[in-house]
Backbone as CSV, one residue per row, in Angstrom:
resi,resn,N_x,N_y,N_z,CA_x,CA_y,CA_z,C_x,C_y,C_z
1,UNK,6.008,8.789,-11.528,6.187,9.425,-10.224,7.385,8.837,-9.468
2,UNK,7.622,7.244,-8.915,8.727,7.049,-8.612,9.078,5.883,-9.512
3,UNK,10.750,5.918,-9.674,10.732,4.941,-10.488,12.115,4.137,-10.190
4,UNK,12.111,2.924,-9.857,13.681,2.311,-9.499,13.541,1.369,-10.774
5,UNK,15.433,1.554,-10.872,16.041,1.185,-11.807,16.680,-0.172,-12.046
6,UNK,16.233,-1.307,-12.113,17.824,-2.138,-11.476,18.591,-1.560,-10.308
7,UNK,17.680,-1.641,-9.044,18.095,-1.188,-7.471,18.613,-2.705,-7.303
8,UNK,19.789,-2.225,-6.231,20.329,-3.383,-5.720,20.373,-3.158,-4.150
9,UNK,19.769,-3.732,-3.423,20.689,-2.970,-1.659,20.340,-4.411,-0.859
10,UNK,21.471,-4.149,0.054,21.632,-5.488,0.788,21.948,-4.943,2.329
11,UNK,21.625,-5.348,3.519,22.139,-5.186,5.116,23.313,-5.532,4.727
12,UNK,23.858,-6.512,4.220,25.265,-6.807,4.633,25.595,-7.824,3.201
13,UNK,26.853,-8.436,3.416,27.073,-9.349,2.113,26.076,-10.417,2.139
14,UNK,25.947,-10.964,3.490,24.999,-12.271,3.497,23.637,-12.045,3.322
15,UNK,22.974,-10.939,3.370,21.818,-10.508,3.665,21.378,-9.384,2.153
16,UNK,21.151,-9.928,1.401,20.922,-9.382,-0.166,19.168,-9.155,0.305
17,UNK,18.684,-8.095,-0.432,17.205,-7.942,-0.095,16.995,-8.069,-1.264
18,UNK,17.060,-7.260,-2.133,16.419,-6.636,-3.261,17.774,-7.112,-4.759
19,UNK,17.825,-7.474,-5.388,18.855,-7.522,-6.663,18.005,-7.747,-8.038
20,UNK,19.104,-6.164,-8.905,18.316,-5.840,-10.192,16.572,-5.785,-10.618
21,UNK,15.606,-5.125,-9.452,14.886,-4.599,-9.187,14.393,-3.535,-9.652
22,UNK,13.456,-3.310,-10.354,12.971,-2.418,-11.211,11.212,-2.285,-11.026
23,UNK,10.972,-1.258,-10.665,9.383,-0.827,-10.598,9.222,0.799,-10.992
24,UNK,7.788,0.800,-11.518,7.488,2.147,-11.649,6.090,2.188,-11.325
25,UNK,5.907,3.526,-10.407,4.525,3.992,-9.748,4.191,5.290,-10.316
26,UNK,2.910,5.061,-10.848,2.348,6.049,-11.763,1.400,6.844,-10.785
27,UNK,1.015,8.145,-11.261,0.014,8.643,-10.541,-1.688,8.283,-10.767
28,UNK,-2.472,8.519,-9.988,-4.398,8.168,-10.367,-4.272,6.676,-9.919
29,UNK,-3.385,5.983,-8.550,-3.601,4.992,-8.443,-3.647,4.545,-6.893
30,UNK,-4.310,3.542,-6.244,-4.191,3.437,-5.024,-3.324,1.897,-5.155
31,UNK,-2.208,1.790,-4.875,-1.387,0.369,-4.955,-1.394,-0.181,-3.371
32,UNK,-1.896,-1.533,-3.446,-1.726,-2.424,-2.782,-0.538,-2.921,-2.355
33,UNK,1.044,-2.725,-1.460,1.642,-3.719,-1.452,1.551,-4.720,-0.650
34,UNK,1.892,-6.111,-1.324,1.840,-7.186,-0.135,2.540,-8.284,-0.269
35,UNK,3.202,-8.828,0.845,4.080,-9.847,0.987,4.237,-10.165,2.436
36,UNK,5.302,-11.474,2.544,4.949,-12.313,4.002,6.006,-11.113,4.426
37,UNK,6.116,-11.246,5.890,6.798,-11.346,6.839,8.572,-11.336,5.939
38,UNK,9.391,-10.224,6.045,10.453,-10.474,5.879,10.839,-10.403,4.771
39,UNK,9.697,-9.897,3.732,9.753,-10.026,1.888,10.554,-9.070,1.740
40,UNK,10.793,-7.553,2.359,11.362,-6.423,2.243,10.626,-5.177,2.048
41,UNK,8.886,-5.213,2.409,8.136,-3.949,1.749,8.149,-2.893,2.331
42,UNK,8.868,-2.968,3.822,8.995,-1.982,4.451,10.724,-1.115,4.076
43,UNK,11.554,-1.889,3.720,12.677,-1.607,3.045,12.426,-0.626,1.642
44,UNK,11.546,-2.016,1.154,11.116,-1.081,-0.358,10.771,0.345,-0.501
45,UNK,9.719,0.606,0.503,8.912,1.972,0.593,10.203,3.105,1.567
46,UNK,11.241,2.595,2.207,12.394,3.134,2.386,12.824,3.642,1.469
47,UNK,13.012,2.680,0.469,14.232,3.183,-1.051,13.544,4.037,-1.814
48,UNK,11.983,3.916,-1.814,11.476,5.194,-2.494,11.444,6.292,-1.760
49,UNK,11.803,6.363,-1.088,11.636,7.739,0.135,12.661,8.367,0.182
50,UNK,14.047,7.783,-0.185,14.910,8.121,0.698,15.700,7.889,1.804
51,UNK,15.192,7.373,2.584,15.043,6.612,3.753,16.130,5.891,4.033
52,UNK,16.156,5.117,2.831,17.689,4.042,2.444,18.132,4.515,0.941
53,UNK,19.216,3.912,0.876,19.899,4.147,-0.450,20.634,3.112,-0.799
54,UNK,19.915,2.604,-2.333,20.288,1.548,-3.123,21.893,1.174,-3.202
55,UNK,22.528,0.303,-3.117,24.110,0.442,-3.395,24.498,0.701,-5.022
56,UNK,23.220,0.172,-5.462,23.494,0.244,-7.263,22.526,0.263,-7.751
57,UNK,22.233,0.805,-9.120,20.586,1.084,-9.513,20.473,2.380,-9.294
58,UNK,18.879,2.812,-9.736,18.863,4.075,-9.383,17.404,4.073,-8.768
59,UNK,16.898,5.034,-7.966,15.562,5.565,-7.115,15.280,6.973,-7.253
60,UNK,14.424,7.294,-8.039,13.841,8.935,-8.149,12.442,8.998,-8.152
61,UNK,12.225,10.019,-7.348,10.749,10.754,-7.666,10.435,11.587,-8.292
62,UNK,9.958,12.158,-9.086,9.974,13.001,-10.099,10.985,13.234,-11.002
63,UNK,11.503,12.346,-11.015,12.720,12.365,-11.927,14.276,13.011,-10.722
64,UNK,13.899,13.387,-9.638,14.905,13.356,-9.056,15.148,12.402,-7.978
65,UNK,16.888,12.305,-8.111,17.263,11.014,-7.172,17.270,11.211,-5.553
66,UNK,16.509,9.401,-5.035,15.779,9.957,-3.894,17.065,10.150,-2.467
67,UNK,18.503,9.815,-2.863,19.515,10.091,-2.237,19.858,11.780,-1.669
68,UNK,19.344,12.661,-2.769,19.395,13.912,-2.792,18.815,14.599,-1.842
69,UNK,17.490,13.972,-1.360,16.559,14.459,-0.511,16.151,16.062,-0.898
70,UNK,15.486,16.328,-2.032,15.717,17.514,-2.062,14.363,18.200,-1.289
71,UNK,14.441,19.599,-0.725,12.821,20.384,-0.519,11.736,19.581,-1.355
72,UNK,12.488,20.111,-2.447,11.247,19.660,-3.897,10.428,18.330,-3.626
73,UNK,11.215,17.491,-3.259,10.857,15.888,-3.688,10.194,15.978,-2.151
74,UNK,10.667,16.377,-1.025,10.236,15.904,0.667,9.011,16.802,0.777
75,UNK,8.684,17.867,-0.212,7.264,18.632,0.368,6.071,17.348,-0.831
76,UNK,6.566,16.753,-1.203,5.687,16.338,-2.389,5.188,14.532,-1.896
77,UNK,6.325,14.310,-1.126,6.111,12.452,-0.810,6.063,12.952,1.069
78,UNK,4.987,11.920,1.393,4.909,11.656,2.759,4.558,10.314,3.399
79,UNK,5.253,9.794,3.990,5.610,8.208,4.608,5.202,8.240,5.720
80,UNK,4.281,7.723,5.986,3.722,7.053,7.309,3.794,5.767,8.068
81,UNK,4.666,5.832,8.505,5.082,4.471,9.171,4.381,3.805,9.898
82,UNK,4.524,2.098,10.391,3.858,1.254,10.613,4.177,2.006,12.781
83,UNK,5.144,1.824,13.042,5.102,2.861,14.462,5.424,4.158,14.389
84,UNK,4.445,4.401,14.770,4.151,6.400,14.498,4.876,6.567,16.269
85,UNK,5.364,7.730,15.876,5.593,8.079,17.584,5.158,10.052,16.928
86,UNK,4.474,10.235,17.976,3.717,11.825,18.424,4.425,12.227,19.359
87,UNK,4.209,13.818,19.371,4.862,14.292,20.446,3.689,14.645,21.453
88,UNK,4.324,14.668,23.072,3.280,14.908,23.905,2.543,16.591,23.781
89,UNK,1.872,16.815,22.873,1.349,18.043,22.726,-0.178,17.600,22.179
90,UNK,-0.957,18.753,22.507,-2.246,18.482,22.056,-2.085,18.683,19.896
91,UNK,-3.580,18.022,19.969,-3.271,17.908,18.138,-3.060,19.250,17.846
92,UNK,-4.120,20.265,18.159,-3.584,21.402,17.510,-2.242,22.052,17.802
93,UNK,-1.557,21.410,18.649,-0.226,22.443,18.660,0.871,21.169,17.948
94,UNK,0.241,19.750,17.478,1.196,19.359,16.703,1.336,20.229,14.509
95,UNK,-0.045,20.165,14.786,-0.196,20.900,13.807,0.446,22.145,13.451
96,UNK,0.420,23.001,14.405,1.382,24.193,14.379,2.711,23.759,14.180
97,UNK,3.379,22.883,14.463,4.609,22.180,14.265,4.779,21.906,13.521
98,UNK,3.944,20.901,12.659,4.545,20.107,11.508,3.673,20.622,9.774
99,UNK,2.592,21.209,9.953,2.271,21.184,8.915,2.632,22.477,7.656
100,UNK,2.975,23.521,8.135,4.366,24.170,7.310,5.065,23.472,6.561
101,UNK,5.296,22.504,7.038,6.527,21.669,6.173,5.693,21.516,4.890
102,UNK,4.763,21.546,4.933,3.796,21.193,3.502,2.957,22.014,2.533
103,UNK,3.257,23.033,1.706,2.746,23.699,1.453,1.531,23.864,1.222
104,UNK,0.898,22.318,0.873,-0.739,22.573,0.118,-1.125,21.854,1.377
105,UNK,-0.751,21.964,2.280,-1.716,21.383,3.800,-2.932,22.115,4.107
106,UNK,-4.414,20.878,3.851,-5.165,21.132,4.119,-6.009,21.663,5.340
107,UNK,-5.874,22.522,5.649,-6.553,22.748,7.432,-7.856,22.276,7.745
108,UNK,-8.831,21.989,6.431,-10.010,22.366,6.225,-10.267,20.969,6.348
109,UNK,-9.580,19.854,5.604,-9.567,18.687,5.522,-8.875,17.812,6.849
110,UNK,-8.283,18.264,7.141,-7.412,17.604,9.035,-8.841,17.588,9.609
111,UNK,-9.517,19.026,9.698,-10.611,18.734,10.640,-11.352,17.864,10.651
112,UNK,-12.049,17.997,9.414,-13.199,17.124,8.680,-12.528,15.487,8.805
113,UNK,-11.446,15.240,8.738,-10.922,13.484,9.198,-10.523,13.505,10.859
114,UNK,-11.225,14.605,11.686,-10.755,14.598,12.959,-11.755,14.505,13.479
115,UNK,-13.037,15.105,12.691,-14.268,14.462,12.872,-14.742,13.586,12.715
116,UNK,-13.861,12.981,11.551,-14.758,11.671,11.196,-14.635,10.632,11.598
117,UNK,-13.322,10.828,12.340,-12.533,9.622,13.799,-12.901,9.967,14.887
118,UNK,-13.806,11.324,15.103,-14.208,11.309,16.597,-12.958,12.320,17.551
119,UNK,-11.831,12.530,16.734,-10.820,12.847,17.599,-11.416,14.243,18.349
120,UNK,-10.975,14.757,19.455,-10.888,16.224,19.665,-9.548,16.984,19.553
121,UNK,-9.219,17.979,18.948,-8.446,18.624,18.734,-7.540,19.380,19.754
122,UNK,-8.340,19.043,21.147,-7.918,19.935,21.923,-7.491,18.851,22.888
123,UNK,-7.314,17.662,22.933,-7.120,16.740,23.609,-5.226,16.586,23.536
124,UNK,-4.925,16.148,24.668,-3.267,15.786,24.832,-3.279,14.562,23.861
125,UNK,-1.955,14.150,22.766,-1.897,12.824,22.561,-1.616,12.335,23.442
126,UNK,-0.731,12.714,24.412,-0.196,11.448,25.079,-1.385,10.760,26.036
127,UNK,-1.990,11.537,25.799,-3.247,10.594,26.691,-4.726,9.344,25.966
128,UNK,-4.165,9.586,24.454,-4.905,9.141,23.581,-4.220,7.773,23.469
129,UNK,-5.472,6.713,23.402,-5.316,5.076,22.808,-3.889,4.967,21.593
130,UNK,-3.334,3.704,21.490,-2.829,3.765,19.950,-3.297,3.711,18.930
131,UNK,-4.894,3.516,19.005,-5.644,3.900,17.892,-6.279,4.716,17.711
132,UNK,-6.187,5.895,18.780,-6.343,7.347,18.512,-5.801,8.077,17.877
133,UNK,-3.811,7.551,18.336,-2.790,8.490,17.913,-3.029,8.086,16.216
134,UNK,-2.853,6.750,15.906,-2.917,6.326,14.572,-4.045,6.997,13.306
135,UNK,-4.997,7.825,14.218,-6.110,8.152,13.440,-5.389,9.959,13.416
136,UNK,-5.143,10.236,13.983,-3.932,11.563,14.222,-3.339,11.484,13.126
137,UNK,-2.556,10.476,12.983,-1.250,10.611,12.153,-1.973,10.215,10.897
138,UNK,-3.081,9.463,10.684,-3.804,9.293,9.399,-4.529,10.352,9.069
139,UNK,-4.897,11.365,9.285,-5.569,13.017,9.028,-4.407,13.428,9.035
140,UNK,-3.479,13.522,9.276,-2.307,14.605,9.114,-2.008,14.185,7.373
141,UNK,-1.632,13.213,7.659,-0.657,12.658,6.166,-1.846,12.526,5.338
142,UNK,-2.956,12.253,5.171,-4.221,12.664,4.087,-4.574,14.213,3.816
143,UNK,-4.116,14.874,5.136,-3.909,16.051,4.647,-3.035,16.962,4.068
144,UNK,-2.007,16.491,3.859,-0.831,16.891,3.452,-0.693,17.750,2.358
145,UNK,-2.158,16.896,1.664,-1.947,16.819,-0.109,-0.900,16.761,-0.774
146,UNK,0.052,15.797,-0.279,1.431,15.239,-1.264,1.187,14.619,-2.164
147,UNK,1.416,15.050,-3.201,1.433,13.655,-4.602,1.749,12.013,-4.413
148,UNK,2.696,11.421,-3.379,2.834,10.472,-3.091,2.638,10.283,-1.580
149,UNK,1.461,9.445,-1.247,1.949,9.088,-0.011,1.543,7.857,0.294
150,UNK,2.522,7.407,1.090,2.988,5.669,1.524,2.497,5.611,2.669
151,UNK,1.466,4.341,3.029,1.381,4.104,4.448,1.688,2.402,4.625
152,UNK,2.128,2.531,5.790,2.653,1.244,6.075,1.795,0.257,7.254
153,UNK,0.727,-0.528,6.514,-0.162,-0.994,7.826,-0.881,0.281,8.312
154,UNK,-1.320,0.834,7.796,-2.662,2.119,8.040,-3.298,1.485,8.773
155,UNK,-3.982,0.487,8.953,-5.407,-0.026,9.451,-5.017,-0.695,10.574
156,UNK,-3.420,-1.070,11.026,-3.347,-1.588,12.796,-3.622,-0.792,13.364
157,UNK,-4.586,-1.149,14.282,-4.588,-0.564,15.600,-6.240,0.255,15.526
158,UNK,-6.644,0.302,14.476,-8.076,1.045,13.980,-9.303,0.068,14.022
159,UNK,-10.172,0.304,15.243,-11.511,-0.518,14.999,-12.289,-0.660,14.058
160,UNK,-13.164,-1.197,13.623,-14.191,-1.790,12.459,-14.674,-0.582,11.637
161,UNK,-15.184,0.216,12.560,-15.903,1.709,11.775,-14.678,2.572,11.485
162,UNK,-13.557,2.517,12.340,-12.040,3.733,12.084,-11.624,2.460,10.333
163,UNK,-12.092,2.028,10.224,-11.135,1.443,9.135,-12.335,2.100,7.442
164,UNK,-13.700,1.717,8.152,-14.460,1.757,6.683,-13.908,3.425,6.430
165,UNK,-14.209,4.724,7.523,-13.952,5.846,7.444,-12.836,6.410,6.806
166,UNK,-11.953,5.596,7.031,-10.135,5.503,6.806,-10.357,5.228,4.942
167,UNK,-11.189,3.969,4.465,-11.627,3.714,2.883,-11.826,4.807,2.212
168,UNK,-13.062,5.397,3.229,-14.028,6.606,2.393,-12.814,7.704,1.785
169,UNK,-11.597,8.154,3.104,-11.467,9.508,3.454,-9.829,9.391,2.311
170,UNK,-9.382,7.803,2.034,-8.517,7.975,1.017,-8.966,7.672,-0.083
171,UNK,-9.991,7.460,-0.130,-10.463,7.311,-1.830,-11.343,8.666,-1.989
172,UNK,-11.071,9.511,-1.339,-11.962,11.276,-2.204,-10.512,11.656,-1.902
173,UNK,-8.927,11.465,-1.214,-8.347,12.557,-1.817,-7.056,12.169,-2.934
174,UNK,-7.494,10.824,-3.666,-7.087,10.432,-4.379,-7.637,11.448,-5.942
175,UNK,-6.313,11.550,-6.670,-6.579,11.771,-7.994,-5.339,11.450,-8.843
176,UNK,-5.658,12.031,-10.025,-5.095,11.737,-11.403,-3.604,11.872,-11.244
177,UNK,-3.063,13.316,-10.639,-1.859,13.438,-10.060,-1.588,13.308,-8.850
178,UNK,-2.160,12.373,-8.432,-1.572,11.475,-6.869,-1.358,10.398,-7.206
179,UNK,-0.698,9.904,-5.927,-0.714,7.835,-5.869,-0.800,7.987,-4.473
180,UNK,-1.308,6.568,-4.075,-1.274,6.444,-3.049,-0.789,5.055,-2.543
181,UNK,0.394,4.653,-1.454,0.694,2.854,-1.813,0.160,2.946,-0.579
182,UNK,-0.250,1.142,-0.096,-0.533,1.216,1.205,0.042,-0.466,1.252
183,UNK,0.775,-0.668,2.178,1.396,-1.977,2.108,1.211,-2.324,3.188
184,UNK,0.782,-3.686,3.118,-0.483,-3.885,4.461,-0.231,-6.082,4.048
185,UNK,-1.040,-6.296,5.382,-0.960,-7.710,6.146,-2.850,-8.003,6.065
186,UNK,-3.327,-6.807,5.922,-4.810,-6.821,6.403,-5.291,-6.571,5.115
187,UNK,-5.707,-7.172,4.075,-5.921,-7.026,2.996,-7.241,-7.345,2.940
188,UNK,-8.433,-7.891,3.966,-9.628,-7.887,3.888,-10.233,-6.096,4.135
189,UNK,-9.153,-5.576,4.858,-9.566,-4.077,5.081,-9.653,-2.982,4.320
190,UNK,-8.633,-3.765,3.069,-8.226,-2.273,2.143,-8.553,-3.066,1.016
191,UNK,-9.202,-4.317,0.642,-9.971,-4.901,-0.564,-10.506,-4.157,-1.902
192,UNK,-11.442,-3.229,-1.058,-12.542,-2.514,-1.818,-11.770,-0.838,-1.971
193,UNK,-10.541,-0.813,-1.688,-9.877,0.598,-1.719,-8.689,0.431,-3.039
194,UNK,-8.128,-0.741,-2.940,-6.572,-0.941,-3.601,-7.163,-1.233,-5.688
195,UNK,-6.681,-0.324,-6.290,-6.904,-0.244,-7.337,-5.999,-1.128,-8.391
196,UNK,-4.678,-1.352,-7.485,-3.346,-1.886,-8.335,-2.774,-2.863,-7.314
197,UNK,-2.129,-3.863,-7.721,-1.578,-4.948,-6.826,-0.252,-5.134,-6.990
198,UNK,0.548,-5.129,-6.077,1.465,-5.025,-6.053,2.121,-6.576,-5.163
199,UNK,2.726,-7.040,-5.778,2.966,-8.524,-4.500,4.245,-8.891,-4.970
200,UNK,5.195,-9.181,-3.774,6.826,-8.955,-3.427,6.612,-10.038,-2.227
201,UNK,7.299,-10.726,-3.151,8.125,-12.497,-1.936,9.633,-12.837,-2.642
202,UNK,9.844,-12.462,-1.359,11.368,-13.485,-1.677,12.633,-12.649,-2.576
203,UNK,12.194,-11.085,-2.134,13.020,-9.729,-2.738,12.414,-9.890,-4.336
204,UNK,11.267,-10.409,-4.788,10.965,-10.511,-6.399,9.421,-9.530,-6.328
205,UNK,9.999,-9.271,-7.097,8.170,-8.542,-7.840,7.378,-9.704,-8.516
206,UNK,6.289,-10.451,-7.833,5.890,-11.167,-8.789,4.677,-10.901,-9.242
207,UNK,4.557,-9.659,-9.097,2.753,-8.999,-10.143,2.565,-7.820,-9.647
208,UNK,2.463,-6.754,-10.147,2.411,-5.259,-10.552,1.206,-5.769,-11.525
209,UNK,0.199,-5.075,-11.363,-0.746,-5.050,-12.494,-2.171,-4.712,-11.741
210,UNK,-2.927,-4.087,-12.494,-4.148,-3.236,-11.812,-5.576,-4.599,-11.746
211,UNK,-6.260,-4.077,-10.622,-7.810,-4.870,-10.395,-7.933,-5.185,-11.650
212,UNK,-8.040,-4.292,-12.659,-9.350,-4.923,-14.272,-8.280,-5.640,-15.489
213,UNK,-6.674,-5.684,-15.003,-6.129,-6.306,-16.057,-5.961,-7.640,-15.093
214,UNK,-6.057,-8.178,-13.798,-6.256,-9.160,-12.820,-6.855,-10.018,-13.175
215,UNK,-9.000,-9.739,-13.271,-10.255,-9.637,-13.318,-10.005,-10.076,-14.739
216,UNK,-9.179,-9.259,-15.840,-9.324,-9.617,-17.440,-8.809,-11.235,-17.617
217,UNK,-7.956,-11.766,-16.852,-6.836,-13.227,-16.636,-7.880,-14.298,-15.733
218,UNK,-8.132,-13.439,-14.905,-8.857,-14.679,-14.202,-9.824,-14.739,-13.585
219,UNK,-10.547,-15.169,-13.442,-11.991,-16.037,-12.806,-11.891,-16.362,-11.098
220,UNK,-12.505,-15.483,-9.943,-12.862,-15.704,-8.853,-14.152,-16.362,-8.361
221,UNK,-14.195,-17.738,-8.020,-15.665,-17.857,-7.392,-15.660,-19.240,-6.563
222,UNK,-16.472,-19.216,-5.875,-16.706,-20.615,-4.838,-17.141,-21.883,-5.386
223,UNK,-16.710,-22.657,-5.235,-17.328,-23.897,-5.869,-17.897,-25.335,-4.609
224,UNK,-18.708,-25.776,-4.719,-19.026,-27.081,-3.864,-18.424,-28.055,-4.131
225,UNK,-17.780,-28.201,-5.212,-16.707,-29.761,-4.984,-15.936,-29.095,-6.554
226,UNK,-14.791,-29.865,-6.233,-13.572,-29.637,-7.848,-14.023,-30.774,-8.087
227,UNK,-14.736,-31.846,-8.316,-14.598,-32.393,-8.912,-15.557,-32.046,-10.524
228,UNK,-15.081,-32.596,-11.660,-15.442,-31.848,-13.104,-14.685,-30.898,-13.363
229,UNK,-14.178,-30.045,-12.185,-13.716,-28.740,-12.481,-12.468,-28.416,-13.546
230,UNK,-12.311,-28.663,-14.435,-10.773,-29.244,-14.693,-10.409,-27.818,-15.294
231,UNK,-10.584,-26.901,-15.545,-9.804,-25.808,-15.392,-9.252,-24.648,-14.196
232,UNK,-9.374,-25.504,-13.234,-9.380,-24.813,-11.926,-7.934,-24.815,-11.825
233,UNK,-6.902,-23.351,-11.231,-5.535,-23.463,-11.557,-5.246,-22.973,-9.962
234,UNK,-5.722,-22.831,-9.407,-5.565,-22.901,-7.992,-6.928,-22.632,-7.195
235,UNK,-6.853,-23.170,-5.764,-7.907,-23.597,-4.411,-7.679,-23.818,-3.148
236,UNK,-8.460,-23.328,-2.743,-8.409,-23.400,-1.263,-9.846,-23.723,-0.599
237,UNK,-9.667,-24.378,0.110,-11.059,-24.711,1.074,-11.431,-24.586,1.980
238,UNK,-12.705,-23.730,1.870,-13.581,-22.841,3.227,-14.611,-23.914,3.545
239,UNK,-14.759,-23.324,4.946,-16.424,-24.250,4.813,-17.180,-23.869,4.445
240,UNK,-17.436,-22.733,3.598,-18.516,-22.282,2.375,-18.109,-22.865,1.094
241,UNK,-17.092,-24.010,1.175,-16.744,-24.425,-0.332,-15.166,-24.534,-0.606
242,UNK,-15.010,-24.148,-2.187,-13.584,-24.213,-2.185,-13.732,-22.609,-2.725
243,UNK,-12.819,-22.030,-2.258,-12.480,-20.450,-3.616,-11.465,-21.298,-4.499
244,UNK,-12.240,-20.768,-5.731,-11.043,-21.164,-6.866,-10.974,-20.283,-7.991
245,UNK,-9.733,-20.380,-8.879,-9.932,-18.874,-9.956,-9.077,-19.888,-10.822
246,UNK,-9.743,-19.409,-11.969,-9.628,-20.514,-13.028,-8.757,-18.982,-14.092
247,UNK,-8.804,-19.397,-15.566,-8.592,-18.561,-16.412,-9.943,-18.016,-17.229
248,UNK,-10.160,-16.860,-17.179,-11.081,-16.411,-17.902,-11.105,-16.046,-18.790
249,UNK,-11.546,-16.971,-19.505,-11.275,-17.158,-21.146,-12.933,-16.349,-21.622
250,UNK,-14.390,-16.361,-21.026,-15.037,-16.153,-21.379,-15.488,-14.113,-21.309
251,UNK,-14.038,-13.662,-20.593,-14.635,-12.361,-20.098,-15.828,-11.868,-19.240
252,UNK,-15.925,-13.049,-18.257,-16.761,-12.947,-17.552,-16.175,-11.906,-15.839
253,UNK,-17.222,-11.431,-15.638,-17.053,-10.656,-14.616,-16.784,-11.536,-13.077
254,UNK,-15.574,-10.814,-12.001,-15.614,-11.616,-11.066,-14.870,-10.488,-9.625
255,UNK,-15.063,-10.725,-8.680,-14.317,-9.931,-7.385,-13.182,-10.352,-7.319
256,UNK,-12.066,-9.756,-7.415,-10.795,-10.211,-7.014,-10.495,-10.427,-5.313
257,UNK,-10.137,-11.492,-4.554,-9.816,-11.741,-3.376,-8.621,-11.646,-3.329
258,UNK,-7.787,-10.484,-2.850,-7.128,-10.450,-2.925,-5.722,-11.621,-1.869
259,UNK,-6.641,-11.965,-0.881,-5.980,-13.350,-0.246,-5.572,-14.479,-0.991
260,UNK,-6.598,-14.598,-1.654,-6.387,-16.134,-2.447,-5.345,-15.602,-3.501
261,UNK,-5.761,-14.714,-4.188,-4.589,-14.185,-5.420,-3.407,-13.993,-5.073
262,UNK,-3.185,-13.607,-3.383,-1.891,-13.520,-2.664,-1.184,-14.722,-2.902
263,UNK,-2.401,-15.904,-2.060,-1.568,-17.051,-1.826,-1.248,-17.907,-3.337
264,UNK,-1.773,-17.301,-4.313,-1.952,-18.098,-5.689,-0.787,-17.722,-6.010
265,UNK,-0.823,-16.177,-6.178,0.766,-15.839,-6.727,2.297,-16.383,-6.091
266,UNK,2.121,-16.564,-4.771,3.371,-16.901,-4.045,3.774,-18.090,-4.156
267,UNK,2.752,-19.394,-4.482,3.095,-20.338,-4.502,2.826,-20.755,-6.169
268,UNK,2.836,-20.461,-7.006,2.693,-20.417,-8.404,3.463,-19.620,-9.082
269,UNK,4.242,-19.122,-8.752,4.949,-17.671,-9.368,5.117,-18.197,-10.864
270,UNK,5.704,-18.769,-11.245,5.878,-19.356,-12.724,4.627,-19.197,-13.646
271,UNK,3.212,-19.593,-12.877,2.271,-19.748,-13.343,1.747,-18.237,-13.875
272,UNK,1.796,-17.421,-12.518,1.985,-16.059,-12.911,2.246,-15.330,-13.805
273,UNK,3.912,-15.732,-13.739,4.724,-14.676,-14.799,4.104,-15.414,-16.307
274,UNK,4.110,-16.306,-16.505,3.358,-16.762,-17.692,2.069,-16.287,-18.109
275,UNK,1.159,-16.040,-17.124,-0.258,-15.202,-17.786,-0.049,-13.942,-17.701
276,UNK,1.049,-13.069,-17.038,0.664,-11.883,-16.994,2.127,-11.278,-17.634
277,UNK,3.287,-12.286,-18.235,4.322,-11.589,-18.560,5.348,-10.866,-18.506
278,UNK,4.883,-11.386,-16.687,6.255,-10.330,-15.985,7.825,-11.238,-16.681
């Protein structure tokens, strides 16, 4: 679905983001991206869009390049940004506005996620919370039915119940010929949603690889003291213990945290690319 080539793009000479960069996003998947502050994931999900353009390398969606911007490729990918700005019109007359642009736009489905946030349809945005508008712009772009769509930090600004609803309502319109990325800071929120992991520090890809080939490498679980522990390859300590994830050599079953695996990968990268071969 999208695929960069050895992408290169930089702000300026001093300011290199990304060099000889290469990823590919398949469809039937919900990808996780995640990285600190400043890694580039909001850049990244630019260069697949369109948005920006690589200085060298290549970026296509469907096999076409995303410089082109063509109909084809812009009715098919939809990007939801981390600040949404709405226009002052009630939802249904944004709808009359924007959802043409999309041919397989669900009407049937906007509602049903307009219900399921509580929104009213007949209400002004501009008079709605920022976690009203955000639940707006999250039924629009789930309804789209685009083959690709990117959200950036979905879950700021969404209370406890707007977030589980937000789980439910992108995992039924996920399928075989969709993807869906969601590149996010809040990774306790989208845990039980993200199918594929994606983690970018320091302009590097350092793990692309799905929940059950993760789960197949390594071992998640709490322990009361390391001491004995001697295959323990990284830890951290809660006051419920330590989390630690060892190598799972026995094929034993385990939850991936995706925090700890964050902080494992970023500060281990070597260790990484060695079990998983990047």
């Amino acid at each position: 679905m999208i695929e960069l080539k050895n992408m290169n793009f930089a702000y300026s000479k001093k300011k290199k983001i990304f060099e000889d960069l290469s990823l590919t996003i398949e469809g039937g998947h919900i990808y996780g991206l995640l990285g600190k502050n400043g890694a580039g994931k909001t850049t990244l999900l630019k260069l697949m869009t369109g948005l920006r353009f690589p200085q060298s390398g290549s970026s296509t969606v469907f096999g076409i390049d995303t410089k082109k911007r063509s109909v084809k490729m812009l009715e098919e990918i939809y990007f939801l940004p981390e600040e949404i700005w709405l226009p002052d019109v009630q939802v249904d007359g944004y709808l009359k506005m924007y959802a043409n642009s999309y041919p397989k736009f669900d009407h049937e489905l906007f509602k049903r996620c307009l219900t399921e946030f509580e929104i009213n349809p007949e209400d002004k945005m501009k008079k709605m919370s920022f976690g009203q508008r955000k639940k707006v712009a999250i039924s629009f772009a789930l309804s789209t039915q685009c083959k690709i769509l990117i959200m950036d930090e979905p879950t700021n600004g969404l209370d406890i119940p707007s977030k589980g609803q937000f789980r439910k309502l992108a995992a039924e319109v996920i399928s075989d010929d969709r993807c869906i990325i969601l590149s996010t800071h809040q990774v306790r929120d989208l845990e039980s949603l993200i199918d594929t992991v994606i983690i970018l520090d320091e302009s590097r890809i350092l793990l692309n690889n799905t929940i059950e080939q993760i789960c197949n490498k390594l071992l998640f679980k709490t322990l009361m003291t390391l001491e004995g522990q001697n295959d323990v390859i990284y830890s951290e300590f809660t006051p419920r213990g330590f989390l630690a994830v060892t190598p799972n050599m026995n094929g034993m079953d385990s939850k991936v945290d995706l925090e700890v695996l964050f902080n494992m990968t970023t500060q281990n990268p070597n260790l990484i690319k060695q079990m998983f071969n990047h």
